[in-house]
N, C-alpha and C positions, 0 to 999 in steps of 0.2 A: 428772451424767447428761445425755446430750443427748436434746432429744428433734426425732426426725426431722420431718424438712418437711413437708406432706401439702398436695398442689398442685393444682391445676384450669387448664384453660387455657377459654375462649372467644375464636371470631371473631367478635367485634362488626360488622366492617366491609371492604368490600373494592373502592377504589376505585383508578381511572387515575392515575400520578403524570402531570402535565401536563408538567412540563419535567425528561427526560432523553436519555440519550446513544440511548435505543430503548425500543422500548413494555414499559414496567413497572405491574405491577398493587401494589397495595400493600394489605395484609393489616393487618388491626390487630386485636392480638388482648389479651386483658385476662388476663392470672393473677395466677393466687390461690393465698393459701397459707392453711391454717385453720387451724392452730395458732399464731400469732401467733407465728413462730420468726423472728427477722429475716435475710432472704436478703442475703450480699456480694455476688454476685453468681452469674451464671448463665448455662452457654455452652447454647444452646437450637439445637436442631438440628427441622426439620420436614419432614415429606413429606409431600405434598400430592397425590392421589389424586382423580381425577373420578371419580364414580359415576352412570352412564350408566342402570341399571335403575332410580334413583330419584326418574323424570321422567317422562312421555307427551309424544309427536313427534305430531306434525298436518303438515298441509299438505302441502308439499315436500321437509318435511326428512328421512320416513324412505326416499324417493329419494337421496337426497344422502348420506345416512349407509350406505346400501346396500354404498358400497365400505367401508366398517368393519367391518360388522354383518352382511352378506349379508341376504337377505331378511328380510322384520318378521317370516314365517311363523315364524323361528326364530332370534329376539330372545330367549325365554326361555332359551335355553342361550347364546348369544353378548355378549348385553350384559355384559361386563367389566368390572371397572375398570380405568383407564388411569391411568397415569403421569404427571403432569406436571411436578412438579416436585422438586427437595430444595433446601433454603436452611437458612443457618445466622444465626444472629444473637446478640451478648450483651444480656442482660439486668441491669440498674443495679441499684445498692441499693433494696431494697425492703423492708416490713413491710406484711403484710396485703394489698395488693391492687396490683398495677401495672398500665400499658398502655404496649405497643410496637408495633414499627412493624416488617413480613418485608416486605421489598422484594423482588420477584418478576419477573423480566427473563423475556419472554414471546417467543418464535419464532411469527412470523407463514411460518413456511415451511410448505405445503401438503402436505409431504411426511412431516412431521412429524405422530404420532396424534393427538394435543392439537390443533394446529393445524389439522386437518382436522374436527375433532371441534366445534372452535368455529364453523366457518366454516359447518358445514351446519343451525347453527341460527338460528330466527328470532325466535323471542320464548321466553318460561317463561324457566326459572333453568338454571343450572351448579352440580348437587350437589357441591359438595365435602367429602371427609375429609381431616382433618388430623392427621398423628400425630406425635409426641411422642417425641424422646431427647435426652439434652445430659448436661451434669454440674453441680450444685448447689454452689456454695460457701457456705457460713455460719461466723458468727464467735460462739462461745459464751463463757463463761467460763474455759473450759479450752482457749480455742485454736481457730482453726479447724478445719472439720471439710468432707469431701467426702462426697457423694452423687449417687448416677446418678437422671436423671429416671425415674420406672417406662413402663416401656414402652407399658404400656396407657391410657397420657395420653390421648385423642384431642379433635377437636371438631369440629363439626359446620356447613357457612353453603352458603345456596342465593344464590349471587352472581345477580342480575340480567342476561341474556341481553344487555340496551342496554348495560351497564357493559363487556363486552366489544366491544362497537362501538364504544363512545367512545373507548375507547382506543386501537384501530383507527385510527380515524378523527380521530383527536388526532396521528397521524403522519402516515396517509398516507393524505390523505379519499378515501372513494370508492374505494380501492385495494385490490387482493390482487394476491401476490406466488408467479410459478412458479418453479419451480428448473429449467432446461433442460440438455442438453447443448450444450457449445460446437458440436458439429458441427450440431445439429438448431437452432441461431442462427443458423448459418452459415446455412443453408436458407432460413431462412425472413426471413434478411436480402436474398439471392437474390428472392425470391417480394415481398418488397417493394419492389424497385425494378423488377423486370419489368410489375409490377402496376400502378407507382406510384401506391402507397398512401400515404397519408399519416400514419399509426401503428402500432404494433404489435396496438394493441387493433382496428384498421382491417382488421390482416392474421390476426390469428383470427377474428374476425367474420368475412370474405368465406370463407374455407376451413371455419367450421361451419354457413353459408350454401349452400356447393359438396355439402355432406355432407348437406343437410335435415336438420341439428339445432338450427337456428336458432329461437331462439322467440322470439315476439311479445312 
């Protein structure tokens, strides 16, 4: 008789990998299984879900988030969850309880919802949901045996608002990054040397200055 897996997952933790190819957040997450059935292994698949309504915005930020959300007036129908991400990863031999490691390759492009979503906050947490599918391998008496993770896996971690800076700012300090059209570069490469300016941040600055959107 086999008897089935019966699993849990937890995110423990969620911080900046410091040295890679581009900004990676790394997820560390603990499962469990509670029947003492010993896991062969395990292809673990995860999506990863911000949950926007499960936090209060102060200051600046629900200006900022305006372009996501449209007015705070009506945040209670609009606050969504977003998307950020799916990863997949395998899971080792285990009995009783492991911890791994979702490597999570992160888009600092502006244009992007997540991306925009991180940029216009300042301090509190990043609610995240975590769900749950893969496939279960185990090795019994009678033979290996497969099983799909239950779908209703989830878990739940309010990452720190700074962890998302650091990580930022672990590549590219002080930086955010526009996605432009070649021709609207073209322009404003134009508008650079007529002006001579001395940088690009020189030559936004002076034309949100032209605009009186410049703040102190």
């Amino acid at each position: 008789m086999i008897v089935l897996a019966e699993l849990s997952f937890d995110c423990t933790d969620v911080q900046p990998q410091p040295y890679g190819a581009g900004p990676t957040l790394v997820f560390r997450l603990k499962v469990a299984e509670m029947n003492a059935v010993p896991i062969h292994a395990m292809a673990l698949r995860c999506q990863i879900r911000i949950e926007p309504q499960r936090r209060r915005y102060s200051g600046e930020e629900p200006e900022l988030l305006s372009a996501l959300f449209g007015d705070p007036s009506r945040w209670g129908e609009t606050l969504k969850p977003i998307q950020f991400t799916s990863v997949s990863t395998v899971v080792s031999t285990f009995t009783g309880s492991t911890e791994v490691e979702l490597q999570v390759p992160c888009s600092y492009d502006l244009d992007v919802t997540a991306g925009q979503y991180f940029h216009s906050l300042r301090d509190g947490v990043v609610p995240f949901d975590l769900m749950f599918s893969g496939t279960v391998f185990g090795k019994g008496d009678n033979g290996f045996w497969v099983e799909q993770v239950p779908w209703h896996l989830s878990a739940r971690y309010q990452m720190p608002v700074s962890v998302w800076w650091e990580l930022i700012d672990t590549y590219f300090p002080g930086m955010s990054w526009l996605k432009l059209e070649r021709s609207t570069v073209d322009e404003l490469q134009r508008y650079k040397a007529r002006n001579a300016l001395p940088s690009w941040d020189a030559v936004l600055g002076t034309l949100l200055e032209g605009a009186g959107e410049m703040r102190e």
